[in-house]
Backbone as CSV, one residue per row, in Angstrom:
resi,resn,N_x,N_y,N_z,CA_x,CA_y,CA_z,C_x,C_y,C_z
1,UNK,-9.022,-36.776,-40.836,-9.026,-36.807,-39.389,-10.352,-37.405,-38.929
2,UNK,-10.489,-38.220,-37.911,-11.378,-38.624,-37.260,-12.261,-37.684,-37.032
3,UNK,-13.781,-37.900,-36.918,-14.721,-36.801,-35.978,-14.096,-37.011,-34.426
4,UNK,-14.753,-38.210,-34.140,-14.125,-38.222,-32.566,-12.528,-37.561,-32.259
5,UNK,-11.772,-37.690,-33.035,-10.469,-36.839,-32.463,-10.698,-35.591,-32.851
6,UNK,-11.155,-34.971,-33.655,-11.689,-33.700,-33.955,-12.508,-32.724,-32.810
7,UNK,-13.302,-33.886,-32.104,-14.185,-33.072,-31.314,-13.274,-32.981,-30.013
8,UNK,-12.422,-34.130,-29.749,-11.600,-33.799,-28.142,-10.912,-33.282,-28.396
9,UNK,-9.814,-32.535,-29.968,-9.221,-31.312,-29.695,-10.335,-30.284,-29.285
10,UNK,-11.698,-30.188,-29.704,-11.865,-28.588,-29.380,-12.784,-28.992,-28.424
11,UNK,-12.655,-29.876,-27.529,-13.185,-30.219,-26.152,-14.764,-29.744,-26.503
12,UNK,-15.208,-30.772,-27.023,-16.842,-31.080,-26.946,-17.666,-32.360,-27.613
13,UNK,-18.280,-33.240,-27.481,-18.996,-34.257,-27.686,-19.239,-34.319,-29.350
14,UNK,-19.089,-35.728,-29.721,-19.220,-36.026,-31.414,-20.524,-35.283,-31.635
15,UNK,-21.167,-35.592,-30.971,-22.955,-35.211,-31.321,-23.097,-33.725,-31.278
16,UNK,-22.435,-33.221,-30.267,-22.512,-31.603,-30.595,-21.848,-30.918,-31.396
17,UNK,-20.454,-31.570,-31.879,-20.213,-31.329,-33.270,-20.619,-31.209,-34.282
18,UNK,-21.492,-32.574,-34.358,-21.886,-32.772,-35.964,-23.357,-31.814,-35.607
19,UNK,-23.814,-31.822,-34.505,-25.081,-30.230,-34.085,-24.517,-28.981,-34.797
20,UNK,-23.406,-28.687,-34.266,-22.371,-27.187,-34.314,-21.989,-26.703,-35.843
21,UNK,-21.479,-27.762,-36.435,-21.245,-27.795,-37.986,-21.885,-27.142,-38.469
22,UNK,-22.859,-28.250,-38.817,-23.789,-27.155,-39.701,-23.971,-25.532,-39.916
23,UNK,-24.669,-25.261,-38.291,-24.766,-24.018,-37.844,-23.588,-22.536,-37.943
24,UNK,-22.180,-23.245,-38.557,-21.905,-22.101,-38.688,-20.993,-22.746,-39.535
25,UNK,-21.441,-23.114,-40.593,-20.758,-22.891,-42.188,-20.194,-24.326,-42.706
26,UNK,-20.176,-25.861,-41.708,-19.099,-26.570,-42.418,-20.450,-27.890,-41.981
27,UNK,-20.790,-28.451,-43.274,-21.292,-28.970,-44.030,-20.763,-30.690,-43.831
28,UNK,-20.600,-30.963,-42.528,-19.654,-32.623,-43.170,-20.882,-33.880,-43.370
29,UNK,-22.236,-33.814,-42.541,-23.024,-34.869,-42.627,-23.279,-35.073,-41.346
30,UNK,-24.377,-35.690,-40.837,-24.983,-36.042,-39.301,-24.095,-37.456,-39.279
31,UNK,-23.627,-38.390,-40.361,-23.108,-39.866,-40.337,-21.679,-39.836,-40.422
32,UNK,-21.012,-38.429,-40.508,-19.662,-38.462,-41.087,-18.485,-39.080,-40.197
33,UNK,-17.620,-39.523,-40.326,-16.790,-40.357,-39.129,-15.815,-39.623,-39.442
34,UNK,-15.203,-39.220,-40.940,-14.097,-38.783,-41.087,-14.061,-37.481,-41.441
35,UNK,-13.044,-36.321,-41.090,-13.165,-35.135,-41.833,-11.861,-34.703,-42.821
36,UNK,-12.241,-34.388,-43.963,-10.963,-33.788,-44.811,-10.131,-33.224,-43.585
37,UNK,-8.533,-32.980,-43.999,-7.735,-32.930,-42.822,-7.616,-31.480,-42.666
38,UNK,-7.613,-31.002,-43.958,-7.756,-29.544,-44.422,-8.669,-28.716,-44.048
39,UNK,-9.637,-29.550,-44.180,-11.445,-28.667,-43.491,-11.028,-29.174,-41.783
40,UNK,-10.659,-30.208,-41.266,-10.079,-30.056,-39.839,-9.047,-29.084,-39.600
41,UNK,-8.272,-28.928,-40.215,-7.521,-27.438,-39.810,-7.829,-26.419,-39.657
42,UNK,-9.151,-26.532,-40.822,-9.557,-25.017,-40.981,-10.892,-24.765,-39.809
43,UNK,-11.303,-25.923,-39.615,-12.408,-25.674,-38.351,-11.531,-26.063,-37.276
44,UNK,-10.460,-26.134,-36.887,-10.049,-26.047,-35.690,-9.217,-24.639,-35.236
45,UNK,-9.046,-23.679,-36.656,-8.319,-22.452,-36.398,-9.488,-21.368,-36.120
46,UNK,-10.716,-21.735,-36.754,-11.817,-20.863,-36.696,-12.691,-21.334,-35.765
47,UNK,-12.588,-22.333,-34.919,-13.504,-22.846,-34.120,-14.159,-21.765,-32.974
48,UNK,-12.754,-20.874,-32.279,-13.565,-20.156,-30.857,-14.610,-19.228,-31.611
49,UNK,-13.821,-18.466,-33.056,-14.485,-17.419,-33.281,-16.064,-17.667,-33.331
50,UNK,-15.992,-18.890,-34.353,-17.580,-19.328,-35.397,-18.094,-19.757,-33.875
51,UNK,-17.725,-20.319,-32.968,-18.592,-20.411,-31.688,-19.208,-19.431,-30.709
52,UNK,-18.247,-18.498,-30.909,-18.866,-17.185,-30.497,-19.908,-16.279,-31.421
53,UNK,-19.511,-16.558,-32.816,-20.749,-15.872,-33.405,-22.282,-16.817,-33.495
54,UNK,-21.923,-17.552,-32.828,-23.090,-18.862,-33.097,-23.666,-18.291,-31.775
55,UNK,-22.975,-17.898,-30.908,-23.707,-18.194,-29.318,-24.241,-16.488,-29.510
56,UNK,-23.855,-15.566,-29.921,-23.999,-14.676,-30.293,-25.337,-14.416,-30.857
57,UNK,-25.423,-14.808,-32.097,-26.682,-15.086,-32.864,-28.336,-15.919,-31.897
58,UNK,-27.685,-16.442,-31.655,-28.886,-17.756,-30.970,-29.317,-16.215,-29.655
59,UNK,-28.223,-16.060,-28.765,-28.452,-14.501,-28.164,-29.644,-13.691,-28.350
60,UNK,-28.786,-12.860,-29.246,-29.921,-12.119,-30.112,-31.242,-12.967,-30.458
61,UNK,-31.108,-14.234,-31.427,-32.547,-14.605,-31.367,-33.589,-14.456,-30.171
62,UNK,-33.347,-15.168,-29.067,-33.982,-15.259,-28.159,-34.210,-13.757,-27.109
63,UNK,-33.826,-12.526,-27.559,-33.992,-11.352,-26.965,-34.940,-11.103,-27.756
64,UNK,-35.123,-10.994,-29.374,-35.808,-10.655,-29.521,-37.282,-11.678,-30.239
65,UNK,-37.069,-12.937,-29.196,-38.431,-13.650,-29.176,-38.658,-13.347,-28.219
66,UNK,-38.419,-12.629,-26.775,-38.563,-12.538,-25.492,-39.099,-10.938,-25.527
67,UNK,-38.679,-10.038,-26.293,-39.422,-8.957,-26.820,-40.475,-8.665,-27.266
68,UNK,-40.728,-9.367,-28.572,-41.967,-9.991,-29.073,-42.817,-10.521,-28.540
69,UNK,-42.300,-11.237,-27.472,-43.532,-12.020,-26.863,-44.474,-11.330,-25.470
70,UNK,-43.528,-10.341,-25.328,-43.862,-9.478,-23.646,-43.600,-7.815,-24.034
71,UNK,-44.396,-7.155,-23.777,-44.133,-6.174,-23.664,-42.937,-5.518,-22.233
72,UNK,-42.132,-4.925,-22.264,-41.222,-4.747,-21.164,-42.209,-3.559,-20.875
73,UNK,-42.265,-3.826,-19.643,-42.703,-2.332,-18.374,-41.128,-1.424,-17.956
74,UNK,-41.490,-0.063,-18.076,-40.672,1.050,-17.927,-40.906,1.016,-16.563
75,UNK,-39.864,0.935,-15.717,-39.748,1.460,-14.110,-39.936,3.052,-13.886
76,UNK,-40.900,3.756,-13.549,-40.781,5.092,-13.189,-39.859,5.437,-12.291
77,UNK,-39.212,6.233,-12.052,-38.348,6.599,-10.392,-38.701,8.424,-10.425
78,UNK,-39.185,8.932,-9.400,-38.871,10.595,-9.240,-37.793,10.839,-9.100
79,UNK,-36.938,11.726,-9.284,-36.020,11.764,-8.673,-35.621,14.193,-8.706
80,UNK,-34.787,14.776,-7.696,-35.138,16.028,-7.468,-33.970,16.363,-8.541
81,UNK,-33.996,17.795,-8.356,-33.002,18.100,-9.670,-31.528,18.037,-9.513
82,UNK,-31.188,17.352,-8.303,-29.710,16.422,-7.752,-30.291,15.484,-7.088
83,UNK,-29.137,14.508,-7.529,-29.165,13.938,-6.627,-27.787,13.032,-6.632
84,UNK,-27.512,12.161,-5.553,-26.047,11.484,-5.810,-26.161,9.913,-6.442
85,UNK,-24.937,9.643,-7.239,-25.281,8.531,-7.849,-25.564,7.075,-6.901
86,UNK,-25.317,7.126,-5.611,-25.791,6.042,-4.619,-26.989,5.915,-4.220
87,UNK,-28.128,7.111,-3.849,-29.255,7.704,-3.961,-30.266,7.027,-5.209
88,UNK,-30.017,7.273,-6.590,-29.925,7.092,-7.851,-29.964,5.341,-8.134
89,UNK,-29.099,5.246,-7.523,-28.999,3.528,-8.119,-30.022,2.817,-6.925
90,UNK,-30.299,3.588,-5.611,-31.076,2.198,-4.487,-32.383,2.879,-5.014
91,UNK,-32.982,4.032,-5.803,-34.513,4.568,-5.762,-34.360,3.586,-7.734
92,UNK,-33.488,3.175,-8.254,-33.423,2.430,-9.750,-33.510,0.769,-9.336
93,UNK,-33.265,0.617,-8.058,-33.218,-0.685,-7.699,-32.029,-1.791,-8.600
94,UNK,-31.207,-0.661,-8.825,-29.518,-1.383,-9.886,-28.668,-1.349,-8.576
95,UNK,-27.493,-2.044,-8.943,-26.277,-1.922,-8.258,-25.335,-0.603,-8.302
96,UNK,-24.775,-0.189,-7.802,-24.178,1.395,-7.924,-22.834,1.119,-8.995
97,UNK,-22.592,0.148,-9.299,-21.838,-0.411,-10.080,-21.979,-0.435,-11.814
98,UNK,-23.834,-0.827,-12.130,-23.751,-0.861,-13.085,-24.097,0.866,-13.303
99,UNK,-24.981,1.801,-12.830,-24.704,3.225,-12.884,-23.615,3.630,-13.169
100,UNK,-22.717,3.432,-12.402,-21.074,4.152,-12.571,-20.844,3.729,-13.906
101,UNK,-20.654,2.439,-14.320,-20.306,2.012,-15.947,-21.768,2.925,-17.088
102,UNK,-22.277,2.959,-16.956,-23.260,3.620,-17.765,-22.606,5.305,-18.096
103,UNK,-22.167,5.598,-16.652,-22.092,7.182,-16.561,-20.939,7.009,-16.903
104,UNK,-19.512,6.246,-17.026,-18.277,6.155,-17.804,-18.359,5.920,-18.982
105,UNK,-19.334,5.283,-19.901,-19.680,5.297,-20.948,-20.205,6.621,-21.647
106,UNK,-20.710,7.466,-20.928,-21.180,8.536,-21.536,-20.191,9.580,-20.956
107,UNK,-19.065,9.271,-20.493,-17.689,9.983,-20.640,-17.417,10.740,-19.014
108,UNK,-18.555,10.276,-18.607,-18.853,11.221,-17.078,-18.216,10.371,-15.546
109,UNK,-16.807,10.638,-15.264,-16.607,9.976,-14.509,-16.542,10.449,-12.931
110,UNK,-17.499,9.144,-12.732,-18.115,9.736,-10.934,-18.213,9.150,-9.853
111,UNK,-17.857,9.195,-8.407,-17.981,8.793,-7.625,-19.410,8.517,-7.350
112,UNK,-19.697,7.165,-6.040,-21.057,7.234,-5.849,-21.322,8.149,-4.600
113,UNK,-20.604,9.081,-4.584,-21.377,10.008,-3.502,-21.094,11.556,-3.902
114,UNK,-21.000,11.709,-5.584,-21.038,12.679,-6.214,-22.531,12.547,-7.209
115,UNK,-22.821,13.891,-7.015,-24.183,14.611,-7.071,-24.513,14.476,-8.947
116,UNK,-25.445,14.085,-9.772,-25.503,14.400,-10.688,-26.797,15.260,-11.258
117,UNK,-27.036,15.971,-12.083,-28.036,16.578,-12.555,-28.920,16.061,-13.104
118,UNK,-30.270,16.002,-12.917,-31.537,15.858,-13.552,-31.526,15.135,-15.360
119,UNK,-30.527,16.021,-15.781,-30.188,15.559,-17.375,-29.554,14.607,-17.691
120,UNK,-28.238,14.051,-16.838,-27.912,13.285,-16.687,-28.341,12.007,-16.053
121,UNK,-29.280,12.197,-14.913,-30.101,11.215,-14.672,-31.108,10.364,-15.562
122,UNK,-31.627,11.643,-16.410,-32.851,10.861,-17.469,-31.897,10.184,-18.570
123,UNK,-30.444,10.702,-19.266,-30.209,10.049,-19.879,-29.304,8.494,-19.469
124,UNK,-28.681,8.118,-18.248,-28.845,7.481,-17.382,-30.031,6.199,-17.641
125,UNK,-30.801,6.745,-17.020,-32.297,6.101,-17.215,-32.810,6.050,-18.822
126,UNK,-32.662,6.497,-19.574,-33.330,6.272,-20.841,-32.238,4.704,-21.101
127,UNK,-30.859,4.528,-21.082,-30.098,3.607,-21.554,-30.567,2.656,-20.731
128,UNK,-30.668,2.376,-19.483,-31.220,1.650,-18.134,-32.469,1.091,-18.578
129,UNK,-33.246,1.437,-19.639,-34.691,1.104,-19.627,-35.751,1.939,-18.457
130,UNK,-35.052,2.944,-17.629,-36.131,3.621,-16.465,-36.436,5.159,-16.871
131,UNK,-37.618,5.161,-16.605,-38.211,6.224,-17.116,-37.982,7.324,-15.937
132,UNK,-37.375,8.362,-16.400,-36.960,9.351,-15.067,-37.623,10.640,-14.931
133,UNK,-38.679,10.990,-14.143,-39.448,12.083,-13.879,-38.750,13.090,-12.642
134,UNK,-39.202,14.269,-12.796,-38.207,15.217,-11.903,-39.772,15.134,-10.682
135,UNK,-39.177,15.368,-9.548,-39.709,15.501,-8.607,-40.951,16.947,-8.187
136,UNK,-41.396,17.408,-7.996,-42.301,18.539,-7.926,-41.878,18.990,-7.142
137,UNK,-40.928,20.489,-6.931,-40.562,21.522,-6.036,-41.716,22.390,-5.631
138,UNK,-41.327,22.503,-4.627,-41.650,23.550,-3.903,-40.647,24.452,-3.824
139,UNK,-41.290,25.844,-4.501,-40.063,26.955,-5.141,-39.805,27.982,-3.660
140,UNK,-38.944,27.268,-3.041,-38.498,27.605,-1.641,-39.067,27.552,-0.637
141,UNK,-40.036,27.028,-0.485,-41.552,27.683,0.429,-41.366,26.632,1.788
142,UNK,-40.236,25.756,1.343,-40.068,25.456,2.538,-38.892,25.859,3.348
143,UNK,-37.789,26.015,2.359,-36.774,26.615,3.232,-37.366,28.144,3.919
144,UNK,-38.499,28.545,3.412,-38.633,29.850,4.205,-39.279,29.543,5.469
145,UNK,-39.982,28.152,5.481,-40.416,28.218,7.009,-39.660,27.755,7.806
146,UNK,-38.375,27.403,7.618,-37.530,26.873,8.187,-36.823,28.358,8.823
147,UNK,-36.848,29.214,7.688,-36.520,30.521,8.496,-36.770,30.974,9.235
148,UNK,-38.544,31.198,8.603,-39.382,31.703,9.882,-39.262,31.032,11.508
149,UNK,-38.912,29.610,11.731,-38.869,29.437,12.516,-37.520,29.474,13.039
150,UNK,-36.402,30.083,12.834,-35.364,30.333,12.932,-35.802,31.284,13.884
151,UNK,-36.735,32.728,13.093,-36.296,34.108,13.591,-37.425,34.106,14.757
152,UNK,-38.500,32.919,14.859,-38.872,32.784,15.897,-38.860,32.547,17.437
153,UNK,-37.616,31.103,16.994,-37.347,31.052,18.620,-36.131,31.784,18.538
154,UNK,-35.820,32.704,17.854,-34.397,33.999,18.809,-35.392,34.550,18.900
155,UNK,-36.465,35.236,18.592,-37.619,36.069,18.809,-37.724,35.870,20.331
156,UNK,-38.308,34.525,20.725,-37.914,34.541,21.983,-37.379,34.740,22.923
157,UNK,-36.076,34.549,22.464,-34.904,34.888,23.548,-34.580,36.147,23.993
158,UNK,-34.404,35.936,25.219,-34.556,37.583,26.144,-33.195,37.397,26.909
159,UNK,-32.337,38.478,27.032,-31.060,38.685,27.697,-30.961,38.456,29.026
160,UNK,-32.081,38.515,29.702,-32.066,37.767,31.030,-31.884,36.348,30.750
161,UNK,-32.632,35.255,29.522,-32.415,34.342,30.017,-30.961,33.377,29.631
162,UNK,-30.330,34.529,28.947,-29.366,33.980,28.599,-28.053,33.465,29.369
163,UNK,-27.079,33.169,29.169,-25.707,32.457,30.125,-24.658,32.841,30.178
164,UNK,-23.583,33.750,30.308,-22.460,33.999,29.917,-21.957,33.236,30.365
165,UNK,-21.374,32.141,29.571,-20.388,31.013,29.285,-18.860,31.748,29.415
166,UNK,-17.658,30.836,29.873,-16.478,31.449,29.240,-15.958,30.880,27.979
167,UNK,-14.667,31.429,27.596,-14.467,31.079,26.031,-14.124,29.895,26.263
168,UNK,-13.495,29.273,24.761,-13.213,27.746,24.641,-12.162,28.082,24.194
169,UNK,-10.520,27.721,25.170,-9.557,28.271,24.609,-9.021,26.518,24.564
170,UNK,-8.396,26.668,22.884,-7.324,25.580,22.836,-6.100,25.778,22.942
171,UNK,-4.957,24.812,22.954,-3.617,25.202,23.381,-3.357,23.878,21.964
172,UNK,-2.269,24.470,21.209,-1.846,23.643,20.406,-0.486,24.209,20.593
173,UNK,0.626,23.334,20.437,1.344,23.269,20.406,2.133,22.066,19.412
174,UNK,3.613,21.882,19.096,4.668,21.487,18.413,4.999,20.519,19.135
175,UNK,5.307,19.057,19.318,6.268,18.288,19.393,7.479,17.913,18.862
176,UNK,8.632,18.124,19.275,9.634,17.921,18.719,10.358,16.617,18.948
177,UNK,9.973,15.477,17.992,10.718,14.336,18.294,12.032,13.675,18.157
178,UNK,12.560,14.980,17.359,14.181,14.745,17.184,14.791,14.330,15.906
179,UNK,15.744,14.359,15.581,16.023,13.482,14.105,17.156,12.338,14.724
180,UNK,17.257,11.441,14.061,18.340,10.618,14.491,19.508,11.310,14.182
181,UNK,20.065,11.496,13.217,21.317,11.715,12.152,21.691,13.730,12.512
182,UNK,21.299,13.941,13.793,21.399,15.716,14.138,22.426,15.700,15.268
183,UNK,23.579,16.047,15.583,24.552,16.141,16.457,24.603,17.744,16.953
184,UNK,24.981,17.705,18.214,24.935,19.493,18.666,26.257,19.428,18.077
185,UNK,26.542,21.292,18.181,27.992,21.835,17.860,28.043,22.738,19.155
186,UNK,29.386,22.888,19.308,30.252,23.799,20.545,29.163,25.337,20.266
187,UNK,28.857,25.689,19.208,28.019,26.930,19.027,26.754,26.884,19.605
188,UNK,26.198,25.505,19.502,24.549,25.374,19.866,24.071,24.449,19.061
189,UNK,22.994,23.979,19.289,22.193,22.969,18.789,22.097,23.814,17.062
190,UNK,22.575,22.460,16.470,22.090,22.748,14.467,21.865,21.863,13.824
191,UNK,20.843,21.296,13.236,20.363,20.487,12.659,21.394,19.725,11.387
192,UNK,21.870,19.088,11.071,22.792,19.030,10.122,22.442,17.052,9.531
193,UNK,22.395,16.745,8.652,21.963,15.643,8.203,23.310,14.538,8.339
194,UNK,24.601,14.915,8.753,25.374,13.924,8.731,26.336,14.662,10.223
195,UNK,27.239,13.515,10.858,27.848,14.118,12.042,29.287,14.920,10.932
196,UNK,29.559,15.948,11.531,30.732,17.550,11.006,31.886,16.769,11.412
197,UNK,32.293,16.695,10.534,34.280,16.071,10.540,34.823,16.805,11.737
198,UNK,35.467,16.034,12.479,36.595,16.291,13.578,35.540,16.933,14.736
């Protein structure tokens, strides 16, 4: 078989062929014009795979020359001992999208406006590359002044200055819109799903 007809079955240029060859196992020559018809069969049945492990490989190379060459910085995020996964993904600066696939991978399937735990967050973040620190509580000390100022201004309040309002009465009621297929009888109105013979 020709190179040139070889390369427009698997739709790509003579030159990147005789590039490609080599690189993943078939040996024909940088000058070759012709290929055994047999070794063309056989690189045209194995072609997507050996191209995918080629693009694959070269991949990997270059992650880890891009590793080697830079140290990666860990993103810190605080985060409290809940929080929801929409929350989570805008303080990670990710899409709420790739979170959700992370947290389906680790079997946990969640809405983004369902709450996850602290443990789940760091491991979350450990796969993410982000380093996840818990936030520093305050062990109630604020919901109590929130109290205190609760029992303060009723503290205030004095029965003179108050209002007797009247109640808030609702009226609910039934609409009855009818059925099509319901005929009265000589007895009285009866619901019946088809009209009563005679």
């Amino acid at each position: 078989m020709n190179v040139t007809e070889l390369a427009r079955i698997l739709r790509v240029t003579p030159k990147e062929l005789h590039e490609k060859l080599p690189l993943i196992g078939f040996d024909i020559g940088q000058k070759a014009i012709k290929v055994d018809n047999k070794v063309a069969q056989r690189i045209i049945k194995e072609w997507t795979m050996l191209n995918r492990r080629l693009e694959f490989t070269q991949r990997e190379e270059q992650k880890k020359n891009t590793d080697a060459g830079q140290e990666v910085e860990k993103k810190i995020i605080n985060i409290p001992s809940h929080i929801n996964v929409r929350d989570f993904a805008s303080l990670a600066n990710l899409p709420v999208s790739k979170i959700l696939s992370v947290l389906m991978k680790n079997g946990i399937f969640a809405s983004l406006n369902e709450k996850i735990d602290f443990d789940t967050a760091s491991i979350i973040g450990s796969e993410l590359g982000i380093d996840v620190q818990p936030v520093a509580e305050d062990d109630g000390s604020s919901q109590d002044a929130e109290e205190n100022k609760l029992k303060v201004a009723l503290g205030k309040e004095t029965e003179v200055d108050l209002i007797a309002r009247p109640p808030v009465i609702v009226i609910m009621g039934h609409v009855d819109h009818g059925k099509p297929n319901c005929w009265m009888r000589s007895e009285g109105p009866t619901w019946c799903p088809v009209k009563p013979a005679g």
